[in-house]
C-alpha positions in Angstrom: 0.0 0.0 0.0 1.2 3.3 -1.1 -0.2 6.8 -0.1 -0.2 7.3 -3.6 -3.2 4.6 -3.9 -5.1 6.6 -1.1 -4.9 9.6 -3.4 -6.1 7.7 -6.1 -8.9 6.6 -4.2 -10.3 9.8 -3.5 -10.0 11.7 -6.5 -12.4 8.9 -7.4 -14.4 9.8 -4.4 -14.5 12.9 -5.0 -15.3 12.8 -8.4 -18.0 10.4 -7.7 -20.1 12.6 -4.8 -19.9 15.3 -7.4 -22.2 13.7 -10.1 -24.3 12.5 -6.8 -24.7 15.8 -5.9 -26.2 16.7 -9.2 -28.5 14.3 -9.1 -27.1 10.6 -10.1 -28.3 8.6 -7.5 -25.7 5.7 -9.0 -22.8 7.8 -8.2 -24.3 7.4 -4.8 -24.0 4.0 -4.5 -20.2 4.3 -6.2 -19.0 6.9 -3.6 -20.1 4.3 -0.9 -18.0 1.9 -2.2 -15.1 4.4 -2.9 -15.8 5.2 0.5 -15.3 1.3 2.0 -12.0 0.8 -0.2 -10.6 4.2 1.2 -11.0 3.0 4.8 -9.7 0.0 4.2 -6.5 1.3 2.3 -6.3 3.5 5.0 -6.0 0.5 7.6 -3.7 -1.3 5.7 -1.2 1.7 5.3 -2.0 1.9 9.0 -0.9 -1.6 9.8 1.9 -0.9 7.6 3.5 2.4 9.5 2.7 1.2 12.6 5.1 -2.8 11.1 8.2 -0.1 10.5 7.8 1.9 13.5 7.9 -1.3 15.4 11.6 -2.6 13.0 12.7 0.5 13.9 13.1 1.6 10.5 12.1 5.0 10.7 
């Protein structure tokens, strides 16, 4: 995991709540998911910060 993939992921959220906000109830149901992958990135960079903190790599 990369932050770079987090990024990604919201643009994509972003993009996505805008076309809900106009009106596409679809987009809806894609920024949800775009939401769920976005947490769960976040907890695997999580996991993975906290796995060199503990090496004592940083």
């Amino acid at each position: 995991m990369s932050i770079q993939s987090l990024l990604s992921e919201v643009e994509i959220l972003k993009s996505e709540y805008e076309k809900f906000e106009r009106g596409n109830k679809a987009a809806g149901t894609r920024a949800r998911k775009s939401l769920q992958e976005i947490k769960k990135t976040a907890h695997e960079l999580r996991g993975a910060i906290q796995a060199k903190k503990s090496e004592g790599a940083v």
